[in-house]
N, C-alpha and C positions, 0 to 999 in steps of 0.2 A: 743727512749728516750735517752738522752744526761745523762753519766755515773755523779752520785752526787760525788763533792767535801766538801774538808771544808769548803769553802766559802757558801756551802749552807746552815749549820748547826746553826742554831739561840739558842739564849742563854736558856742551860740546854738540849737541843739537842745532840744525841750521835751518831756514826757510828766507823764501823769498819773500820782502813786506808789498802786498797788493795796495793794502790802500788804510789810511787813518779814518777811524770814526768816532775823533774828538773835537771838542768844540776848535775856532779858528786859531782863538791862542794859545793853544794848547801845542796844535798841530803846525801853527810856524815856529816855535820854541826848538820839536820835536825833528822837524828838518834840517832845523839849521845847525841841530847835531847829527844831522846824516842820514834819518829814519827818512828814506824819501823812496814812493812807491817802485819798483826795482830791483831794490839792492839786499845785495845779502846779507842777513843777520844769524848771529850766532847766540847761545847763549852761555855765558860766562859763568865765572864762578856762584856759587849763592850766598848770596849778603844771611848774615846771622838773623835767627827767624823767618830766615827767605822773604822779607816785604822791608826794602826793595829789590824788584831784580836787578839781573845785573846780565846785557847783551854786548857784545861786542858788534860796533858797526864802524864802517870806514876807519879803523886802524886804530879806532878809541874803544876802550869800555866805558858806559852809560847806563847809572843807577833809575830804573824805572819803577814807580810802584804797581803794585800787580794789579788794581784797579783800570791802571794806565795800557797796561802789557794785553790787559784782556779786550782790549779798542782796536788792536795794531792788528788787524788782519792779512792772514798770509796765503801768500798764490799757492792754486792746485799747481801751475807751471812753476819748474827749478830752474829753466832756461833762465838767462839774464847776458846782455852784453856788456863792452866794455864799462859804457856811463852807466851799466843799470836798466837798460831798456831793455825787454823784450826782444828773444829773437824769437 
């Protein structure tokens, strides 16, 4: 079975994000809005023609295009602590 991304996650839908498999700049951009391996993501309303998504993470909503969504890999584990980490 093929690992779920965000792109799978239809609105009000949540997972935890395991790990980015985007190039580097991509992927510091992506953190430094909160996409960091961890944390719980949701996802939000959908953008008109659905491209971009649209996730809610750390207390913002963040327009991703589905190109992008289908990179963000998300954990089989739903555990997560307070920062985000694995329990």
């Amino acid at each position: 079975m093929p690992a779920r991304t965000l792109s799978d996650l239809r609105q009000g839908d949540e997972g935890v994000l395991d790990r980015l498999e985007v190039v580097a700049d991509v992927a510091e951009r992506l953190m430094e809005l909160g996409f960091l391996p961890g944390v719980r993501v949701s996802a939000g309303r959908p953008a008109p023609g659905g491209d971009p998504m649209i996730f809610r993470v750390d207390g913002s909503e963040v327009a991703i295009r589905r190109a992008t969504a289908r990179r963000l890999i998300l954990s089989d584990s739903e555990q997560v602590g307070e920062a985000g980490d694995y329990v």
